[in-house]
ChimeraX commands (.cxc) that place a marker at each C-alpha (Angstrom):
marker #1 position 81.15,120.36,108.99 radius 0.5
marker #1 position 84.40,118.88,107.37 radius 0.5
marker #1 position 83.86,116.63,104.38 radius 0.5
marker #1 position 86.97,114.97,104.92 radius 0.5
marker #1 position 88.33,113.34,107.57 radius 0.5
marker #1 position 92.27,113.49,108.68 radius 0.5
marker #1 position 92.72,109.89,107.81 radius 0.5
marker #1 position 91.00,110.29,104.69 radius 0.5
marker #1 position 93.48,113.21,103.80 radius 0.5
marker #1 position 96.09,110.86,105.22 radius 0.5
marker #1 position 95.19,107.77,102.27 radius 0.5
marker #1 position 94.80,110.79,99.16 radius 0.5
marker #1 position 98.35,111.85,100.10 radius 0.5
marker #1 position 99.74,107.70,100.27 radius 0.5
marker #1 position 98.15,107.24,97.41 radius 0.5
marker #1 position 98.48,110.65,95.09 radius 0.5
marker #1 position 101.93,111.98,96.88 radius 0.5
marker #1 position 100.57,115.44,96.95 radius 0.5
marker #1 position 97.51,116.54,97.90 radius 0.5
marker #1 position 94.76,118.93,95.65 radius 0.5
marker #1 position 91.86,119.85,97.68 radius 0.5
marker #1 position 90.39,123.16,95.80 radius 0.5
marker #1 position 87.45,124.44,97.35 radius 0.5
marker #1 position 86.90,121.80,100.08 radius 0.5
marker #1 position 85.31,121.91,102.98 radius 0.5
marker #1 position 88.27,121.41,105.65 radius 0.5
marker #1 position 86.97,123.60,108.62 radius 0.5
marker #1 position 87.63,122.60,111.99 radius 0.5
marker #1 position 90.07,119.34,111.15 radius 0.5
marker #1 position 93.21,118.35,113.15 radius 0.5
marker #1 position 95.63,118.98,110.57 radius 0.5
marker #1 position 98.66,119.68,113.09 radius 0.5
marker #1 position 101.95,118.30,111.96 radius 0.5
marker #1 position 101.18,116.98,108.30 radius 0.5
marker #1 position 103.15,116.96,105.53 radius 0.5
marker #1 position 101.44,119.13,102.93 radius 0.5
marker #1 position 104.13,120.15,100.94 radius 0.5
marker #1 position 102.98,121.70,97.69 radius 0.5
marker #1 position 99.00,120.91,98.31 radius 0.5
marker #1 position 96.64,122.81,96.93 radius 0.5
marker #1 position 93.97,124.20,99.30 radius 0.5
marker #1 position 93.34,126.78,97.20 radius 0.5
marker #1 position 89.06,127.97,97.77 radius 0.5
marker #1 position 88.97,125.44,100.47 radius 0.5
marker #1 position 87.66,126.12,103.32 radius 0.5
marker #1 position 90.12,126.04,106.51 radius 0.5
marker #1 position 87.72,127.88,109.17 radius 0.5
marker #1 position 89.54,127.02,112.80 radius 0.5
marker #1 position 91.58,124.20,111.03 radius 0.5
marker #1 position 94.31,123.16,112.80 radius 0.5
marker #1 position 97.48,123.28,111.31 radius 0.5
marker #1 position 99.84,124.03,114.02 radius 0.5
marker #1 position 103.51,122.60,112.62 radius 0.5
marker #1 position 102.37,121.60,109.48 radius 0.5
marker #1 position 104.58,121.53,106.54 radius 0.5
marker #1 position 102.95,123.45,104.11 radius 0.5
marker #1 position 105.73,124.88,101.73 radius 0.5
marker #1 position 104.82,125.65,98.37 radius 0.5
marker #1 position 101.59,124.94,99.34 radius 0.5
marker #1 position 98.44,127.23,97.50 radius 0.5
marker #1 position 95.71,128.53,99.82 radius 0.5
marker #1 position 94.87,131.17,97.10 radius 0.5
marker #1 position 91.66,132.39,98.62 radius 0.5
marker #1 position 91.32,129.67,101.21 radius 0.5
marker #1 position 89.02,130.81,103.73 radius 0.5
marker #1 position 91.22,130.64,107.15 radius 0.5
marker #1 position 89.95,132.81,109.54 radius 0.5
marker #1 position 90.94,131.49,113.45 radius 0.5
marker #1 position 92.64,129.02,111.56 radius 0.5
marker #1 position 96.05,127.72,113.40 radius 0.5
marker #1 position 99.50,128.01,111.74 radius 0.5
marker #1 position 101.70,128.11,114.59 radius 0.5
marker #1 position 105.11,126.96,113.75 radius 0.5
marker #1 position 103.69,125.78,110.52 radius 0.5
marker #1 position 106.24,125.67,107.49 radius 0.5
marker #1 position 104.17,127.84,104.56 radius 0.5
marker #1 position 107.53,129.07,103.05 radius 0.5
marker #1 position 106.77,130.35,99.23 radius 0.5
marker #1 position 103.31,129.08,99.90 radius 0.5
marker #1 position 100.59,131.48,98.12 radius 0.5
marker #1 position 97.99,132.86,100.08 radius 0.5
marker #1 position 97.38,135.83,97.85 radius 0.5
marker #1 position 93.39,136.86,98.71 radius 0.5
marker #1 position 93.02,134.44,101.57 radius 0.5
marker #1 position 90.90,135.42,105.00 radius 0.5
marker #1 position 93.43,135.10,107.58 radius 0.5
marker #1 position 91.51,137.15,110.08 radius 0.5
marker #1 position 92.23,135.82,113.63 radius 0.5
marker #1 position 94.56,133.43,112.71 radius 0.5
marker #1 position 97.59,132.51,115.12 radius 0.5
marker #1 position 100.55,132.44,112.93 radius 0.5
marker #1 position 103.21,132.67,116.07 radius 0.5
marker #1 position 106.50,131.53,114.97 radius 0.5
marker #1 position 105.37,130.91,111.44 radius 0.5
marker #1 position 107.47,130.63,108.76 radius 0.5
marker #1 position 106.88,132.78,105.71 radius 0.5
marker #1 position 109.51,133.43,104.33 radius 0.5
marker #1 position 108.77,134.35,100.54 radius 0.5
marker #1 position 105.31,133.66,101.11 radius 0.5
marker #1 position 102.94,135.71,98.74 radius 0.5
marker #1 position 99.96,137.63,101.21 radius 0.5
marker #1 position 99.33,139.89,98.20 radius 0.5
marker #1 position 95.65,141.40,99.43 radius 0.5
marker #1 position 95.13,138.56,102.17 radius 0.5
marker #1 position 93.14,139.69,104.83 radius 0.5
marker #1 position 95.15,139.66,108.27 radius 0.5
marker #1 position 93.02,141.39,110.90 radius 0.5
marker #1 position 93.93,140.71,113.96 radius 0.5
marker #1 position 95.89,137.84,113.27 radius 0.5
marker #1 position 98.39,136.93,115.70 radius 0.5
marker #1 position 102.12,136.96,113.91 radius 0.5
marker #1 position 104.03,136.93,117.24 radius 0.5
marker #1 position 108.06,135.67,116.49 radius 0.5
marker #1 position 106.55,134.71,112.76 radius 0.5
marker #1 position 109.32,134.82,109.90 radius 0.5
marker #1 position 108.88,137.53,107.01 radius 0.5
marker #1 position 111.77,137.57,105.37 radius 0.5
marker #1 position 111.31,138.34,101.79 radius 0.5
marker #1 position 107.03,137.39,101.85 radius 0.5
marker #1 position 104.95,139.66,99.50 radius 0.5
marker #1 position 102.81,142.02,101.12 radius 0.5
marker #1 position 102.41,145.46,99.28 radius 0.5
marker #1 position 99.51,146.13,96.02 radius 0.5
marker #1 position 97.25,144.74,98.91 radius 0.5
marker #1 position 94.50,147.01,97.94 radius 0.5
marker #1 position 94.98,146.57,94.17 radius 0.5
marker #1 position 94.54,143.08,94.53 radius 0.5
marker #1 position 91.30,143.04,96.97 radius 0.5
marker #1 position 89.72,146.25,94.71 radius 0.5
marker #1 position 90.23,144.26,91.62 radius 0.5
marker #1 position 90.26,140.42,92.64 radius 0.5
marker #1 position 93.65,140.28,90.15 radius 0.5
marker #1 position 96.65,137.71,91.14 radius 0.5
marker #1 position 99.40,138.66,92.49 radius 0.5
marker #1 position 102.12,140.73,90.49 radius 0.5
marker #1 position 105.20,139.14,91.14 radius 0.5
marker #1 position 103.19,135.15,91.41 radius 0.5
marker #1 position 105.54,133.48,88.63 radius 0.5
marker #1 position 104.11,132.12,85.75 radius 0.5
marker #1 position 103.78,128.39,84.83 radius 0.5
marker #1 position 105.88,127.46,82.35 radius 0.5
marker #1 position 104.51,124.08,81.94 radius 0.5
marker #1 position 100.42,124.16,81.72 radius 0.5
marker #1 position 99.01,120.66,82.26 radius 0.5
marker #1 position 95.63,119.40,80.33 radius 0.5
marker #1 position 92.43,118.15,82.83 radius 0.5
marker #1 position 90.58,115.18,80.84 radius 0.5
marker #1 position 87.34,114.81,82.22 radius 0.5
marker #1 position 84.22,112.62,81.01 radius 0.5
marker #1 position 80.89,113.47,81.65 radius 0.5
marker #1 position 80.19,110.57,84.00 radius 0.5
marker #1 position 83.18,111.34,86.32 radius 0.5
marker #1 position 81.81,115.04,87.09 radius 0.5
marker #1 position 81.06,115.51,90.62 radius 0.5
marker #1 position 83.63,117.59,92.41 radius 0.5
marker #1 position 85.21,121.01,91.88 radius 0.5
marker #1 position 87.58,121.01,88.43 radius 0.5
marker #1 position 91.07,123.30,90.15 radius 0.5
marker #1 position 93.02,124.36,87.72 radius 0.5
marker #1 position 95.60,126.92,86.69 radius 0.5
marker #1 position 96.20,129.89,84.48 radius 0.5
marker #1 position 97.25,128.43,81.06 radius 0.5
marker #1 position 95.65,125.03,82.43 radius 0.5
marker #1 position 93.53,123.43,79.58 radius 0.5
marker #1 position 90.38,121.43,80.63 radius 0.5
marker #1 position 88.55,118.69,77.78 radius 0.5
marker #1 position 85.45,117.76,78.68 radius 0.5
marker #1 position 84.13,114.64,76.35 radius 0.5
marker #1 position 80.35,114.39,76.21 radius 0.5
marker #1 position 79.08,110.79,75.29 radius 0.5
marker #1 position 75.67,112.27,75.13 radius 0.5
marker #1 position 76.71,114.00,72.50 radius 0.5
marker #1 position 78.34,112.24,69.88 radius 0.5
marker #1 position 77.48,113.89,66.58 radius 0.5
marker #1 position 79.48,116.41,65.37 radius 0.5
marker #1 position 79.08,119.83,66.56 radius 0.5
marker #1 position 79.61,122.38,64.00 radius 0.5
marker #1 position 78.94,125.51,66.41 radius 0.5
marker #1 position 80.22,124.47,69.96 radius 0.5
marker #1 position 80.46,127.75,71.45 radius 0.5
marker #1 position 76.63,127.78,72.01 radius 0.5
marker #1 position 76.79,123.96,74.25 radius 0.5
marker #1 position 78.57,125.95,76.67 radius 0.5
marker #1 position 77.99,128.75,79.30 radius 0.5
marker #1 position 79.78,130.15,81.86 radius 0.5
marker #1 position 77.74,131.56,85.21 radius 0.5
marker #1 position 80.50,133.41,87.45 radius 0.5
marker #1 position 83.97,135.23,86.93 radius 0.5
marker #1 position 85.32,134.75,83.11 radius 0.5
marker #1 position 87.65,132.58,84.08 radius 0.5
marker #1 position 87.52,129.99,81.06 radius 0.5
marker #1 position 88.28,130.82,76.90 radius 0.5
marker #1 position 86.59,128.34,74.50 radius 0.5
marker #1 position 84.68,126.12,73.75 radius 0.5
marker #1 position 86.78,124.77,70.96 radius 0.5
marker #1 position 86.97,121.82,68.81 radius 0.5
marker #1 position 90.23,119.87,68.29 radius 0.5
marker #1 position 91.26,119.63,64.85 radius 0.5
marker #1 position 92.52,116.16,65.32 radius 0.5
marker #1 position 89.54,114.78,66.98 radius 0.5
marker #1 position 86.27,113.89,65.13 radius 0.5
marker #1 position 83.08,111.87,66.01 radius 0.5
marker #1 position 82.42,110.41,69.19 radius 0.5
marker #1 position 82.75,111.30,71.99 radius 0.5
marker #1 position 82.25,115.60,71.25 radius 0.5
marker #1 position 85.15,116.58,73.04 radius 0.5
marker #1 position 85.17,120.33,74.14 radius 0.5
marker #1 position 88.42,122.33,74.87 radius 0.5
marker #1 position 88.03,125.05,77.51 radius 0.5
marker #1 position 91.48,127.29,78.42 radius 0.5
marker #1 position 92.21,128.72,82.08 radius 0.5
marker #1 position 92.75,132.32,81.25 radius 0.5
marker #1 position 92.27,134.19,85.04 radius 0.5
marker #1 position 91.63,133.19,88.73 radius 0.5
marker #1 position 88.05,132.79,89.99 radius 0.5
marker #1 position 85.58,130.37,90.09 radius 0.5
marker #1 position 82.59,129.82,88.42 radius 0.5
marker #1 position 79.98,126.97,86.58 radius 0.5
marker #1 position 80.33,126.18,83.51 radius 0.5
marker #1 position 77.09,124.42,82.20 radius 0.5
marker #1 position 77.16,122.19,79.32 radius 0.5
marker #1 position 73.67,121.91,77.63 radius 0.5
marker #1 position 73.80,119.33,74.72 radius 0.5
marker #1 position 70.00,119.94,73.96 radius 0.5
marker #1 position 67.47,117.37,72.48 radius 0.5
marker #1 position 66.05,116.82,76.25 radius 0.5
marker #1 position 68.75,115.90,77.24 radius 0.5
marker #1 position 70.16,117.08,81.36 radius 0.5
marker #1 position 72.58,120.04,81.27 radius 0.5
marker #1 position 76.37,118.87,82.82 radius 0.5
marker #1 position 77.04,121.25,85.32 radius 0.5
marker #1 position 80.44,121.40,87.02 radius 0.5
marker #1 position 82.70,123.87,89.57 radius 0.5
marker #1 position 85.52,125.21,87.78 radius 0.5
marker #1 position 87.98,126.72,90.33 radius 0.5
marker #1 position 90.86,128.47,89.07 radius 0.5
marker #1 position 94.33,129.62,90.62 radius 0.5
marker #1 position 97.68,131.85,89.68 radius 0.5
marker link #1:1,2 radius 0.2
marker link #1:2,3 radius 0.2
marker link #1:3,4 radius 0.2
marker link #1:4,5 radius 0.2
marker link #1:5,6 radius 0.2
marker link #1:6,7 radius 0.2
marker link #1:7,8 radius 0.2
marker link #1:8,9 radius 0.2
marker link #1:9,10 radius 0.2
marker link #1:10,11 radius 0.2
marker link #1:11,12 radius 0.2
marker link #1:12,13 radius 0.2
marker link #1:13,14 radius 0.2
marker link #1:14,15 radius 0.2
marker link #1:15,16 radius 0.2
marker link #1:16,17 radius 0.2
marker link #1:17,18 radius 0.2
marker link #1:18,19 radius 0.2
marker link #1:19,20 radius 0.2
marker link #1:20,21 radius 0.2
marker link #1:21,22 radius 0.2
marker link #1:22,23 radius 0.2
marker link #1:23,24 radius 0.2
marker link #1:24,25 radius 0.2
marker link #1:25,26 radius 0.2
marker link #1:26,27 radius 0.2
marker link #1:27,28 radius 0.2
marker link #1:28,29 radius 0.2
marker link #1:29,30 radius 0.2
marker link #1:30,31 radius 0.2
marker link #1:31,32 radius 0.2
marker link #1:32,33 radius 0.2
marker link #1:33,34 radius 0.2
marker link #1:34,35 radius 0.2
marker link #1:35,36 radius 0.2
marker link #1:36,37 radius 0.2
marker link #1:37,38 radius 0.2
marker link #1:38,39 radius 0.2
marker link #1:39,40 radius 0.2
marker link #1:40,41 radius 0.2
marker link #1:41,42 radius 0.2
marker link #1:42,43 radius 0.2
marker link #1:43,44 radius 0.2
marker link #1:44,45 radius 0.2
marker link #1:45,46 radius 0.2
marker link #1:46,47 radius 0.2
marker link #1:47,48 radius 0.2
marker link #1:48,49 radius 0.2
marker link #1:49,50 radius 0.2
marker link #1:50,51 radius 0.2
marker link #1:51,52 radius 0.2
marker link #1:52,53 radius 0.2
marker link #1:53,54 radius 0.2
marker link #1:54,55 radius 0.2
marker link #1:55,56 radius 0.2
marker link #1:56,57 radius 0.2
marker link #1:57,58 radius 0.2
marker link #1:58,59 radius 0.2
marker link #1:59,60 radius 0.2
marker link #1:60,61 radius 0.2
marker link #1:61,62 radius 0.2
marker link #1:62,63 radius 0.2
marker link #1:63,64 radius 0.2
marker link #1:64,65 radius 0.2
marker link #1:65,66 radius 0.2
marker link #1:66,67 radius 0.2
marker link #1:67,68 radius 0.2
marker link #1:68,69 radius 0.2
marker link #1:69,70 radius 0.2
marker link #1:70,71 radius 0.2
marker link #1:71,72 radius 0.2
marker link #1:72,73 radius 0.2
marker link #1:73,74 radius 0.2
marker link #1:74,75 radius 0.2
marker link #1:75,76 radius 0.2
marker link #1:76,77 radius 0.2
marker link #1:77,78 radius 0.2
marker link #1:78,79 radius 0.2
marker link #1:79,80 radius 0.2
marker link #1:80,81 radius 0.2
marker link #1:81,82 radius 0.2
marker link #1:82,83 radius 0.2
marker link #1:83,84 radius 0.2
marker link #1:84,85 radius 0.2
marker link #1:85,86 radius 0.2
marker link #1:86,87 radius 0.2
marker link #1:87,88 radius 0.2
marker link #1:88,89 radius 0.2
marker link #1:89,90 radius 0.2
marker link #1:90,91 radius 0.2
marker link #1:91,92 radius 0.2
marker link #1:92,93 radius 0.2
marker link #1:93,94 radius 0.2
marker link #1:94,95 radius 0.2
marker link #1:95,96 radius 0.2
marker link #1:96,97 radius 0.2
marker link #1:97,98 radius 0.2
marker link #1:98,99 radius 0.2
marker link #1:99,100 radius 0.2
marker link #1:100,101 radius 0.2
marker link #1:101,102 radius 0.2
marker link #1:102,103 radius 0.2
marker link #1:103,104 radius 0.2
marker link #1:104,105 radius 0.2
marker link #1:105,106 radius 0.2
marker link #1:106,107 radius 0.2
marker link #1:107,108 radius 0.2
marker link #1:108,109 radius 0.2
marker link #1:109,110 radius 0.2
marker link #1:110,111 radius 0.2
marker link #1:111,112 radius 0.2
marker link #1:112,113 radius 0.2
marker link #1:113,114 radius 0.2
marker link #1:114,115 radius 0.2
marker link #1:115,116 radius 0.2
marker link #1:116,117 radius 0.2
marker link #1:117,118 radius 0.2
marker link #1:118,119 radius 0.2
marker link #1:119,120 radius 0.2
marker link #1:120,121 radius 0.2
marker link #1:121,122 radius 0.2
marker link #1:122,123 radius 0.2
marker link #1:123,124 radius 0.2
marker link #1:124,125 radius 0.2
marker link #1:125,126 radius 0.2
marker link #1:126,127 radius 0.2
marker link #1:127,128 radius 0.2
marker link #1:128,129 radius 0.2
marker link #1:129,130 radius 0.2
marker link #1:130,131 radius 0.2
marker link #1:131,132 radius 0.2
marker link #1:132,133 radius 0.2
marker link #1:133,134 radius 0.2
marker link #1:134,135 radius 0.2
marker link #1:135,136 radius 0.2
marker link #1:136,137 radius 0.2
marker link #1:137,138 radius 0.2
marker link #1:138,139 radius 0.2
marker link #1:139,140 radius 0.2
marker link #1:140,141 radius 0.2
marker link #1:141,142 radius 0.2
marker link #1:142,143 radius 0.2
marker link #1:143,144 radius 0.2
marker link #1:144,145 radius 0.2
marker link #1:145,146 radius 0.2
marker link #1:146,147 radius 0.2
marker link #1:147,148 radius 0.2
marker link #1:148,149 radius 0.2
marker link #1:149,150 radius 0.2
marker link #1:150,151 radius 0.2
marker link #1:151,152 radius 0.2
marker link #1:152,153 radius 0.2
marker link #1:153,154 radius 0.2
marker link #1:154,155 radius 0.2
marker link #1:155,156 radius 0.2
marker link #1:156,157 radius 0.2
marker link #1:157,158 radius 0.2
marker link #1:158,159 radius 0.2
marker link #1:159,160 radius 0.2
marker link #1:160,161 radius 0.2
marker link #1:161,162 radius 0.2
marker link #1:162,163 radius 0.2
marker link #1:163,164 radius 0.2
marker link #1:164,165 radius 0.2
marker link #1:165,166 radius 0.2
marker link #1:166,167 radius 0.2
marker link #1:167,168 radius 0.2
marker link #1:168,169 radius 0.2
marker link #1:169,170 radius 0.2
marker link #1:170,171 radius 0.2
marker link #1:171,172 radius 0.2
marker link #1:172,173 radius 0.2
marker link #1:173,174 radius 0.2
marker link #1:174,175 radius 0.2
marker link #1:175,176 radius 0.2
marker link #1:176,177 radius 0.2
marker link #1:177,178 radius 0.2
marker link #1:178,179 radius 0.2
marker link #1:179,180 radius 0.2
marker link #1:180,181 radius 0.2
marker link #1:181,182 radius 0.2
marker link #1:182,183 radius 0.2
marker link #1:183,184 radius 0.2
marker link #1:184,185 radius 0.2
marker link #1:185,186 radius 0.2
marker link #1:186,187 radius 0.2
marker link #1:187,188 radius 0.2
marker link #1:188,189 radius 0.2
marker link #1:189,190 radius 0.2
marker link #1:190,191 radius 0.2
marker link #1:191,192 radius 0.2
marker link #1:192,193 radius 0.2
marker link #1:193,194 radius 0.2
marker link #1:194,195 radius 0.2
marker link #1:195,196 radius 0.2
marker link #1:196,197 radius 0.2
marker link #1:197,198 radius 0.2
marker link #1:198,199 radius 0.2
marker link #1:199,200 radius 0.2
marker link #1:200,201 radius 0.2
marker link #1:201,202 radius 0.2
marker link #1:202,203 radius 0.2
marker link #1:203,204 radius 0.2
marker link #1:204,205 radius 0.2
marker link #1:205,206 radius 0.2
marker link #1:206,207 radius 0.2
marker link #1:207,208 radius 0.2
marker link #1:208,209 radius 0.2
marker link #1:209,210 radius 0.2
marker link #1:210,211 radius 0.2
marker link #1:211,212 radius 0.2
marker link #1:212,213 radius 0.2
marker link #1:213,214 radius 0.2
marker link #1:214,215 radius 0.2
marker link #1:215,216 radius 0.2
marker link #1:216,217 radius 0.2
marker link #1:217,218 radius 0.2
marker link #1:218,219 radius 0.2
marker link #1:219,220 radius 0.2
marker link #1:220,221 radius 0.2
marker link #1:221,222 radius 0.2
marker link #1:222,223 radius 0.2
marker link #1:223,224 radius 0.2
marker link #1:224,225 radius 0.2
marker link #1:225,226 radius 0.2
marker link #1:226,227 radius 0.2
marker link #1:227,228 radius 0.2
marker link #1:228,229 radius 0.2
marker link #1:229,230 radius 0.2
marker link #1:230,231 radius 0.2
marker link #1:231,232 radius 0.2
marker link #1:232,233 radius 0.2
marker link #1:233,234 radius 0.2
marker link #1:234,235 radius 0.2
marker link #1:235,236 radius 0.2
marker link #1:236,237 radius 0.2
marker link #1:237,238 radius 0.2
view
C-alpha cells in the first residue's frame, strides 16, 4: 500500500519545487499528468503506478521498482532509469529520448510509437552482472552536503556519488578520538568514513560519511555506554 497520497505528493512539490522520494513506497498511485520534472524516485517503489502523461524529464528512477507501471505519453526525456524493473510496463508513445536504460529490465514491456532517439541501452549485462552505474551517466560536478541530527532520523538518507552526509550525535558529545569504530555499515559499501572535521570540536560529535558508489545499505551508529544504536537507510544514486 502507498505511503503517500497524490495530494500529499502534490503539497511536497508546492512547498520543496522538486520532489525527492528515494525508496518510497509509491505503488499503485494516480500519478497521471504531474509535473515531476527532475524528481528523484530513485529505489522507490512504482509497482502499477500510474503515470500516464507525466512530465518526468530529468527525473531519476535509478532502480525504481516499476513493473506494470504506466508511462504512456509520459515525458522521461534524459531521465535515468539505469537498473530499474520495467517489466510489463506500457511505455506507448513515450518519450525517451536520451534516457539512460543501462541494464533496466524491459520484459515484455509495451514500447509501441515510444521515442528512442539517442536513450542508452547497450553494457546491459555489465551493468545487471555487476550492479555498476551506468558508463556514460555524467558526473556531478557540484556534490551537495546532507546535515542530519540524530533526532530528525526517520526516513531513507538519498544521496549521490560525491554527496557528503554529517551526522551530529548529541548523545555523544565528548570527543571521539577513534570514530571509525561508532560506525558500521550492513549492505553494499556505498559510504567512505567516518571522519572527524578538523574545524569542528566538542559537542555535538559530528561524523562525516562520503557517497562513494550506488546501493543502499544501514549504516548503524553505536555511541556505546548503553546507550540505543542510530540506525538509518542510506540510499545512494549515479
Amino acid at each position: 500500500m502507498a505511503k503517500y497520497t497524490r495530494a500529499e505528493i502534490v503539497r511536497r512539490i508546492a512547498t520543496m519545487g522538486r520532489l525527492h522520494l528515494a525508496g518510497s513506497d509509491l505503488a499503485g498511485l494516480d500519478l497521471s499528468g504531474m509535473t515531476l520534472v527532475g524528481a528523484d524516485l530513485s529505489y522507490a517503489d512504482l509497482t502499477e503506478t500510474d503515470l500516464t502523461d507525466a512530465q518526468l524529464s530529468d527525473a531519476s528512477l535509478w532502480s525504481a521498482c516499476a513493473a506494470r507501471a504506466r508511462f504512456r505519453n509520459a515525458n522521461l526525456s534524459r531521465a535515468s532509469l539505469g537498473l530499474a524493473d520495467l517489466s510489463d510496463a506500457d511505455l506507448r508513445g513515450a518519450v525517451l529520448e536520451r534516457a539512460d536504460l543501462t541494464g533496466a529490465r524491459l520484459d515484455r514491456a509495451d514500447l509501441t510509437a515510444a521515442l528512442l532517439r539517442g536513450a542508452w541501452l547497450d553494457s546491459m549485462q555489465r551493468a545487471m552482472a555487476t550492479g555498476a552505474p551506468p558508463l556514460r551517466y555524467p558526473a556531478r560536478h557540484r556534490p551537495t552536503t546532507c546535515i542530519l541530527h540524530e533526532e530528525h532520523v526517520s526516513e531513507p538518507v538519498a544521496l549521490r556519488c560525491g554527496d557528503r552526509l554529517e551526522m551530529h550525535l548529541n548523545s555523544l558529545s565528548e570527543a571521539v578520538p577513534h570514530p571509525s569504530g561508532l560506525a558500521r555499515l550492513v549492505g553494499a559499501p556505498i559510504l567512505s568514513g567516518p571522519e572527524r572535521p578538523a574545524q569542528v570540536a566538542g559537542p555535538p560529535c559530528v561524523l562525516v560519511f562520503c557517497a562513494i558508489a550506488p546501493g543502499r545499505a544501514r549504516l548503524v551508529l553505536e555511541p556505546g555506554e548503553g546507550r540505543a544504536p542510530v540506525v538509518l537507510e542510506v540510499l545512494v544514486s549515479p
